[in-house]
C-alpha atoms as one frame of an Amber mdcrd trajectory, in Angstrom:
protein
 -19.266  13.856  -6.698 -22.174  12.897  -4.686 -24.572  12.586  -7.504 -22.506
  10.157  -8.952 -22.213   8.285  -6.183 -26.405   7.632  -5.972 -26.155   6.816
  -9.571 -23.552   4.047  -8.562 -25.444   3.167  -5.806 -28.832   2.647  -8.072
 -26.950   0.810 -10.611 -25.006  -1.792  -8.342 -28.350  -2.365  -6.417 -30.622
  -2.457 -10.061 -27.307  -4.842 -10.752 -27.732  -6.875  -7.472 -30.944  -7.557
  -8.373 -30.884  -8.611 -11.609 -27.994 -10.836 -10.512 -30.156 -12.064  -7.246
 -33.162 -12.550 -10.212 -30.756 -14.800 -12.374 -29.373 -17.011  -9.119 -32.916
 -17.491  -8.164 -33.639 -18.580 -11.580 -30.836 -21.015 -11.878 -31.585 -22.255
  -8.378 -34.600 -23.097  -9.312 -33.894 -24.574 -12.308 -31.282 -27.128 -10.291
 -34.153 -27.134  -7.810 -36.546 -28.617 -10.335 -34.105 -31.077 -11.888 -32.994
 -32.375  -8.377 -36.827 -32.885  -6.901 -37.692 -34.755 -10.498 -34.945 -36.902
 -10.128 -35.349 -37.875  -6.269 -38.888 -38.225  -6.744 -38.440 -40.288  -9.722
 -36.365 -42.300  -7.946 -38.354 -43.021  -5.002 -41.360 -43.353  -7.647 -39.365
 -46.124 -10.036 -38.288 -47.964  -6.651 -41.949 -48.117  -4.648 -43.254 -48.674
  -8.122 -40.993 -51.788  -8.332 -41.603 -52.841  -4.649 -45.420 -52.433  -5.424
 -45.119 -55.022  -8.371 -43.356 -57.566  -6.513 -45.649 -57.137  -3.299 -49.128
 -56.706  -5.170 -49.314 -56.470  -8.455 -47.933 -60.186  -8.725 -51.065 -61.501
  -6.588 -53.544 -60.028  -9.028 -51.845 -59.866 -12.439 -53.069 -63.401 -13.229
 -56.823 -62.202 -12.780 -56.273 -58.948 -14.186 -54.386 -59.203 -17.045 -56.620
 -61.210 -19.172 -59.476 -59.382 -17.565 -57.697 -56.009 -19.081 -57.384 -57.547
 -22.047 -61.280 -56.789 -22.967 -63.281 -54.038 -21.996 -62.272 -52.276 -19.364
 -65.335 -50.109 -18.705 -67.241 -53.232 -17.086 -64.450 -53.673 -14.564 -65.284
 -50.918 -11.716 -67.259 -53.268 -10.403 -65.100 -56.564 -10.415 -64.603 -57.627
  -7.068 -60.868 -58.687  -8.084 -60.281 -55.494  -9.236 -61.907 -53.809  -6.295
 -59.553 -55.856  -4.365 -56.425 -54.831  -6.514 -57.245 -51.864  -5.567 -58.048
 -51.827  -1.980 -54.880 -53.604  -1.901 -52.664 -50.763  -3.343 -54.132 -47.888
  -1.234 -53.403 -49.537   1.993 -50.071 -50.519   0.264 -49.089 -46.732  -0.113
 -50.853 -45.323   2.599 -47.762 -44.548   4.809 -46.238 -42.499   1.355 -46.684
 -38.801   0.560 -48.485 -40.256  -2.802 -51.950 -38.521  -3.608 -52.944 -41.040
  -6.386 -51.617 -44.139  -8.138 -53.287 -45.077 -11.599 -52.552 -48.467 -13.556
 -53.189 -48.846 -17.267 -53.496 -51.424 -19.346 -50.721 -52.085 -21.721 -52.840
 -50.304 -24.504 -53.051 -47.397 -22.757 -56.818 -47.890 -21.359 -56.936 -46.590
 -17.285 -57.802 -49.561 -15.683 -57.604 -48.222 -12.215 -57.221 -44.953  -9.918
 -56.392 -45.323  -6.699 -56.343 -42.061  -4.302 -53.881 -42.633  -1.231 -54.208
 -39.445   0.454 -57.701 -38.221   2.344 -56.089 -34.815   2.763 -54.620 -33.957
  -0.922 -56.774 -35.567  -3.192 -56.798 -34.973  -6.910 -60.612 -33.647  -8.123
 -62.734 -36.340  -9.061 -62.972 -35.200 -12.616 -59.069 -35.189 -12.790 -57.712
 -38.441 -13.311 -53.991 -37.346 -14.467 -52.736 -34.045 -13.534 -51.116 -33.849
 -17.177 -52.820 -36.213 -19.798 -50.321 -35.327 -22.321 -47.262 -36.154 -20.544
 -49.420 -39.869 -19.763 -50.239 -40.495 -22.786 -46.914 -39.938 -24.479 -45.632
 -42.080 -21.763 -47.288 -44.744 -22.620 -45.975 -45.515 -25.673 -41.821 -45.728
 -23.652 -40.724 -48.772 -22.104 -38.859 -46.818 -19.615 -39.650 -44.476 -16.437
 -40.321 -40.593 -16.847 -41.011 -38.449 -14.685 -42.705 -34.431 -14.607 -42.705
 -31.884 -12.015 -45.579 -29.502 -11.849 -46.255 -26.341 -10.016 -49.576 -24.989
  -9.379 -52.092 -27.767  -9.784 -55.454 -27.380  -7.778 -56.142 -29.739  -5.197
 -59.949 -31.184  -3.760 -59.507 -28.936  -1.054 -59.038 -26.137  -3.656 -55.028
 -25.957  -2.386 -52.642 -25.474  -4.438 -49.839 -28.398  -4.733 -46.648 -29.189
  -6.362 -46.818 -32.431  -7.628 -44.082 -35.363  -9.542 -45.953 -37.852 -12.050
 -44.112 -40.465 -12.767 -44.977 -42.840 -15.452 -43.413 -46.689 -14.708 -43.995
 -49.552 -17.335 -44.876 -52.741 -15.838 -42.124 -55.409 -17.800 -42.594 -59.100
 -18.641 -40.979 -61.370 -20.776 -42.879 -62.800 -23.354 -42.960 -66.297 -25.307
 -39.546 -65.164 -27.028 -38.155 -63.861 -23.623 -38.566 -60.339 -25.142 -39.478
 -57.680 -22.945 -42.811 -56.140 -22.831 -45.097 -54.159 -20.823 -48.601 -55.420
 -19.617 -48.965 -52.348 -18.444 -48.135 -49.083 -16.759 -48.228 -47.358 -13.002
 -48.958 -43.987 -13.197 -47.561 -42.554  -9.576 -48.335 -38.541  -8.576 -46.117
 -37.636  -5.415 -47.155 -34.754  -3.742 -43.771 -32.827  -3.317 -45.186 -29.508
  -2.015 -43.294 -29.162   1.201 -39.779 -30.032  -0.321 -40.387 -27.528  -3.188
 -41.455 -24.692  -0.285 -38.807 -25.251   1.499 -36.671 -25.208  -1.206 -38.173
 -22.221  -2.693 -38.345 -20.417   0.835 -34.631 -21.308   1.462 -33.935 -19.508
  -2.143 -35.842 -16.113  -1.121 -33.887 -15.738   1.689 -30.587 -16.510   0.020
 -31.507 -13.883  -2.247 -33.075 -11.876  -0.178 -30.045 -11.869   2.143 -27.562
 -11.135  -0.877 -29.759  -7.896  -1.707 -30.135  -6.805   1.731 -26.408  -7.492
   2.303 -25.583  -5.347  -1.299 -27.907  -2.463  -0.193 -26.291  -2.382   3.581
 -22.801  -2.432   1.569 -23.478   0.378  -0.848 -25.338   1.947   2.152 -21.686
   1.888   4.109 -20.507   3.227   0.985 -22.951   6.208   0.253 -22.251   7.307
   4.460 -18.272   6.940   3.780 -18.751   9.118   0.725 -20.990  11.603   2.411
 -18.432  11.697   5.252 -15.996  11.559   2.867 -16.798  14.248   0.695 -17.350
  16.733   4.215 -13.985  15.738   5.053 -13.050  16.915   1.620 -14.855  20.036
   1.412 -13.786  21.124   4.629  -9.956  20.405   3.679 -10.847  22.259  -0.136
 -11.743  25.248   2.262  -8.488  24.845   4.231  -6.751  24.701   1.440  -8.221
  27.891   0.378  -7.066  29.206   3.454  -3.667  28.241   3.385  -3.074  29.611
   0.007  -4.625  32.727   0.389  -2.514  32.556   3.757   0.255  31.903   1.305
   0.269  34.839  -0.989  -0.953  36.685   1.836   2.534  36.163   3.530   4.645
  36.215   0.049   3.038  39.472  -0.615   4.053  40.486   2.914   7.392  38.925
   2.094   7.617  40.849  -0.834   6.590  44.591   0.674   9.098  43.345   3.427
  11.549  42.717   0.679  10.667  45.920  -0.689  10.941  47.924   2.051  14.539
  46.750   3.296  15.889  47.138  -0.314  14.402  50.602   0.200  15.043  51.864
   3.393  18.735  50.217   2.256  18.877  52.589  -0.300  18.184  55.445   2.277
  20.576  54.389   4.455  23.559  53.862   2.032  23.232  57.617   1.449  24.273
  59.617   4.353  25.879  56.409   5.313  28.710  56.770   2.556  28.852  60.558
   3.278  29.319  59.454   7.253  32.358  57.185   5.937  33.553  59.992   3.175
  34.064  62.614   5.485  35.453  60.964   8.647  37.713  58.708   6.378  39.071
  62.580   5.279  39.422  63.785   8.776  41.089  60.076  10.156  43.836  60.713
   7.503  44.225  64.847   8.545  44.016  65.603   4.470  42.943  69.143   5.389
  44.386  69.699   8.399  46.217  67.616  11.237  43.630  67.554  14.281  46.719
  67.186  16.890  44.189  65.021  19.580  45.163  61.378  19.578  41.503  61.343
  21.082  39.847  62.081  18.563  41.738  60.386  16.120  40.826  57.488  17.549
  37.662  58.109  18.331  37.255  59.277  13.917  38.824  55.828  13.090  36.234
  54.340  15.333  33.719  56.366  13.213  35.049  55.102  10.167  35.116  51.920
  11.259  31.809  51.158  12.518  30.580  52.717   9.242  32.316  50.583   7.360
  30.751  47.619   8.935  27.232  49.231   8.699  27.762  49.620   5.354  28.464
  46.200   4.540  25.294  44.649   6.669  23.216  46.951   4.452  24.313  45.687
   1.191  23.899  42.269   2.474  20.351  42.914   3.556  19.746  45.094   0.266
  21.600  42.311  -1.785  19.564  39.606  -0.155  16.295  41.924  -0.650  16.799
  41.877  -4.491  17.787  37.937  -4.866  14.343  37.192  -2.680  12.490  39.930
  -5.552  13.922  37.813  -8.475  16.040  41.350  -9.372  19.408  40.417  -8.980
  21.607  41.090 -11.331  24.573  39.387 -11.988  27.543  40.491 -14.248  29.408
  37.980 -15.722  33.105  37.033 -17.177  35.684  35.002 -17.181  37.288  34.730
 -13.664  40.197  32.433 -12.235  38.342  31.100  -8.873  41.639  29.919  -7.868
  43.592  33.217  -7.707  40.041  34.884  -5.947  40.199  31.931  -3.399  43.545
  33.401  -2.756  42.501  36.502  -2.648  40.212  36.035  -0.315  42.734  34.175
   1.919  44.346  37.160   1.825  41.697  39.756   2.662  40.865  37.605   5.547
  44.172  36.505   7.053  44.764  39.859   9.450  41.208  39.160  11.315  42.594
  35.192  11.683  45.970  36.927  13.248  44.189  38.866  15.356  42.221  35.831
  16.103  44.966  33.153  16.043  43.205  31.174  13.769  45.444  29.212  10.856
  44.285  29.772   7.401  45.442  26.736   5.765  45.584  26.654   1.452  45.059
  23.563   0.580  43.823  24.046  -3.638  45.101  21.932  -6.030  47.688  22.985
  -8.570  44.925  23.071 -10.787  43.797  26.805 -11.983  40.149  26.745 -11.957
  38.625  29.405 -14.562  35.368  29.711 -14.602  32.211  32.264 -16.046  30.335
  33.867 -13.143  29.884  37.175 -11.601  33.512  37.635  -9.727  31.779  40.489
  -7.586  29.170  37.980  -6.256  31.658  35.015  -6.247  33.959  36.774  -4.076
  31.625  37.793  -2.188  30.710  33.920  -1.208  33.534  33.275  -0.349  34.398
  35.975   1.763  31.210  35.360   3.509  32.043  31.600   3.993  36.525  32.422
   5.204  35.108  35.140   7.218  32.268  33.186   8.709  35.037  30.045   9.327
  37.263  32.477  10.967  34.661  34.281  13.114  33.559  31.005  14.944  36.472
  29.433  15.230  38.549  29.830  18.846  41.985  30.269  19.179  44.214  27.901
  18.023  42.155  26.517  15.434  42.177  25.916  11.785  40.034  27.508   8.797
  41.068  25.280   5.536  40.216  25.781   1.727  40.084  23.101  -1.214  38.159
  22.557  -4.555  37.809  19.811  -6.999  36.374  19.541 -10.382  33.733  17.462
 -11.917  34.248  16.631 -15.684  31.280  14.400 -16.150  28.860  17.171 -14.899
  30.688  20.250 -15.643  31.440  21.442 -12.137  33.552  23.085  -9.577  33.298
  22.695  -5.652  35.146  24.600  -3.478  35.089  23.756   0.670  35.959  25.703
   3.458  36.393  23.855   6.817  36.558  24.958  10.306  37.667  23.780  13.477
  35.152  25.797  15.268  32.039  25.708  17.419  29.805  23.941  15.073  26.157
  23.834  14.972  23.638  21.147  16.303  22.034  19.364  13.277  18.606  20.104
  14.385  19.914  23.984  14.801  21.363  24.175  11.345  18.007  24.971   9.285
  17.355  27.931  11.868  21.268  28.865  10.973  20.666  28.947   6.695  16.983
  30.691   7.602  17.343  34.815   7.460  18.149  37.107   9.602  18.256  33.693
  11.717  21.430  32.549  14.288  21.782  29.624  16.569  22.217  32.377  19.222
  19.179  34.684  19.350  19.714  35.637  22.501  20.479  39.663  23.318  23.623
  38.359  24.732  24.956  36.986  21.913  28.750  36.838  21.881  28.847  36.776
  18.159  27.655  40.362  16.527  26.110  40.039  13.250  22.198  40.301  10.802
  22.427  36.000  10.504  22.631  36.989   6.925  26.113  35.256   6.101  25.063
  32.253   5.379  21.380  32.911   4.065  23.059  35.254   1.359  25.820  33.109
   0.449  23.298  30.140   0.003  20.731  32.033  -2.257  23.362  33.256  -4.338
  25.369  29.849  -5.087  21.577  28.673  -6.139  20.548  31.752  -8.476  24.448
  30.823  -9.530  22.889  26.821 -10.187  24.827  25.394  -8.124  24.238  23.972
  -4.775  25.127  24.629  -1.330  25.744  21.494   1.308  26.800  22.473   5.148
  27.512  19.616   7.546  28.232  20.591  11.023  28.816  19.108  14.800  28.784
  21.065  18.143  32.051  21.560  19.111  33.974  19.895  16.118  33.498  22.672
  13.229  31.562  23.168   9.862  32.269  22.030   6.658  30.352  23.768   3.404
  30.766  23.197   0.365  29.702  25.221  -2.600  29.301  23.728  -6.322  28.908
  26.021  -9.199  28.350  25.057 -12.999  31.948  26.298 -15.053  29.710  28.554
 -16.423  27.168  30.302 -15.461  23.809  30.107 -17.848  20.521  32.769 -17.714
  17.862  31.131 -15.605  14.656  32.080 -13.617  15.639  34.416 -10.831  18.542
  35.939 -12.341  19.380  38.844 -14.620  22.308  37.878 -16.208  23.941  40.784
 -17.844  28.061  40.495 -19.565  30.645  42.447 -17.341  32.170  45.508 -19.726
């Protein structure tokens, strides 16, 4: 990830520049076009001034005197004058020369204004070509050029302006007598300019590279943070099978040791369930007939929490198998009702029917389906205090093919927050060794895993000290899914 990262970051900064390159390019483009203009401006107007102020005192000398040969005028006093006349004239401008030309284009004068910046003596025009095309317009043009050697052997930056000096003739048509060549020295501005771009551009790079800089730290940081949670990760999951494989021996070893325990268990319940009824002989001690029936009680019960926990062992392997046919839930609710109702006498706890009129057949394992709702009536009951009420109802759902059935209590309840502790195994609200309700926590656990390998869905709501309502919805018939052998009943 990294190395593509420092490929990103060479390319944006490789892209900065070339963008920073272009900018500076265009800037200086505008840059050129703006100091031309301005200087051609301020050229054209001192120009003008300068023909008004000077040129107008001398043209009446100098114009004829133009008119022949030019070469014999260095030494005319009026032309000496002229151009005395226009240096002190410009003195107080950034000009570094000022050159007047007849109107046929012969140089009839070159002035420098500046001691500092002069122009070589052997250079009269910094670009004869751009003169001498310039001398054939009627109106002002100007150059900028970069790089031209002064006296002082400096290099300048210079505008050349070329101005046509406009009369009217005998037929009041315009015409020039002749043309002011002004070269302003523009150095400074452009430097500025120019030193003003570099750091705009320079500034732009710098402020890219810090940027992508940010960027390649946040990565690096980034991709530590990353790493580090990749290894975590690694962690967890090898955390994770290492606990479902511990889940699974776990699993393993209850269905197992369930098995072991089922066997002398049944024998335990076999033989004291023949000496509680006297089918060999009477034992004539009401003692120990009760204390037999106690016997066959309590193995009874120890039975049944083993096949919960060996039940619950297969559904968590993904070996449960389920037999199923066609059952009437309605007449098994009833059943059930039935099965239960001595331990709600005892209890004084009203089991209240209140199912529809409505058979409801559906395909499922009736073993496993009477087994839920034992679990759920017997559960109801068990929690519930004297003098309250344990009711059962069901509904159907055409549009999704489903049957609920709800049991309802009156009872303790549970505390929301206490109720995913209640559904987890081997889990009760009540863990303490003083519990006043015996039983593995299983109840609920099994009855929940087995309404889901069913594919159907279990939903308990619950309030301290109001009661518990669950509700159980099962498809009308059951269909082979992940989880769950599904095998037909014979």
């Amino acid at each position: 990830m990294f190395a593509y990262l420092r490929i990103f970051f060479i390319i944006s900064l490789l892209t900065s520049l070339a963008l920073a390159g272009a900018g500076g390019f265009y800037y200086r483009t505008l840059s050129t076009e703006r100091i031309t203009q301005l200087a051609q401006v301020t050229n054209t107007s001192l120009a003008q001034a300068y023909i008004n102020a000077v040129w107008q005192q001398y043209r009446q000398v100098v114009v004829p005197l133009a008119a022949g040969d030019v070469s014999q005028l260095g030494n005319n006093a009026q032309v000496v004058e002229l151009a005395q006349s226009t240096a002190r004239y410009f003195q107080q401008v950034s000009l570094t020369r000022i050159n007047i030309y007849t109107a046929k284009g012969a140089l009839l004068m070159a002035t420098s204004i500046s001691n500092e910046r002069k122009l070589p003596d052997s250079v009269t025009s910094p670009d004869t070509a751009f003169a001498a095309a310039q001398l054939r317009s009627t109106t002002p043009n100007s150059i900028l050029l970069h790089g031209v050697t002064l006296k002082n052997g400096q290099p300048a930056s210079l505008v050349q302006t070329m101005f046509p000096i406009m009369v009217a003739g005998a037929d009041n048509a315009m015409a020039a007598e002749g043309f002011i060549e002004v070269i302003h020295d523009v150095t400074v501005t452009w430097q500025e300019m120019m030193q003003f771009s570099y750091y705009a551009m320079g500034s732009v790079v710098g402020l890219v590279f810090l940027l992508l800089l940010i960027i390649m730290v946040a990565a690096k940081r980034a991709e530590g943070i990353i790493a580090r949670q990749h290894e975590a990760n690694l962690e967890l999951t090898a955390a994770a099978a290492a606990a479902h494989e511990e889940n699974q021996e776990k699993s393993q070893f209850l269905a197992n040791i369930s098995h072991e325990l089922r066997t002398p268990l049944n024998a335990i319940i076999g033989f004291s369930d023949i000496i509680k009824n006297e089918i060999i002989n009477p034992m004539n001690n009401e003692t120990y007939t009760r204390y037999i029936t106690d016997i066959n009680s309590a193995g009874i019960h120890l039975l049944s929490l083993i096949n919960d926990i060996l039940d619950y062992s297969k559904a968590e392997a993904g070996k449960l198998e389920m037999e199923v046919s066609e059952i009437n839930a309605s007449k098994l609710v009833q059943n059930c009702m039935r099965l239960v109702q001595p331990r709600a006498e005892a209890g004084n706890v009203t089991l209240a029917d209140r199912m529809p009129k409505e058979q409801f057949v559906i395909v499922n394992d009736g073993k496993k389906f009477k087994q839920i709702l034992l679990n759920l009536l017997s559960n109801a009951v068990k929690f519930t205090p004297a003098g309250g009420e344990v009711s059962v109802t069901a509904w159907s759902n055409v549009t999704e093919d489903t049957v609920s059935f709800e049991v309802q209590d009156t009872g303790i309840g549970i505390a929301p927050k206490d109720i995913s502790r209640a559904m987890s195994a081997f889990g009760q609200v009540d863990n303490s060794l003083q519990r006043r309700y015996e039983g593995t926590g299983l109840g609920l656990p099994l009855t929940k895993k087995f309404v889901e390998l069913m594919g159907g869905k279990f939903v308990i709501t619950s309030e301290v000290n109001v009661g518990t309502k669950i509700t159980i919805t099962v498809p009308r018939e059951l269909k082979p899914h992940h989880g769950v052998i599904i095998k037909q009943a014979s």
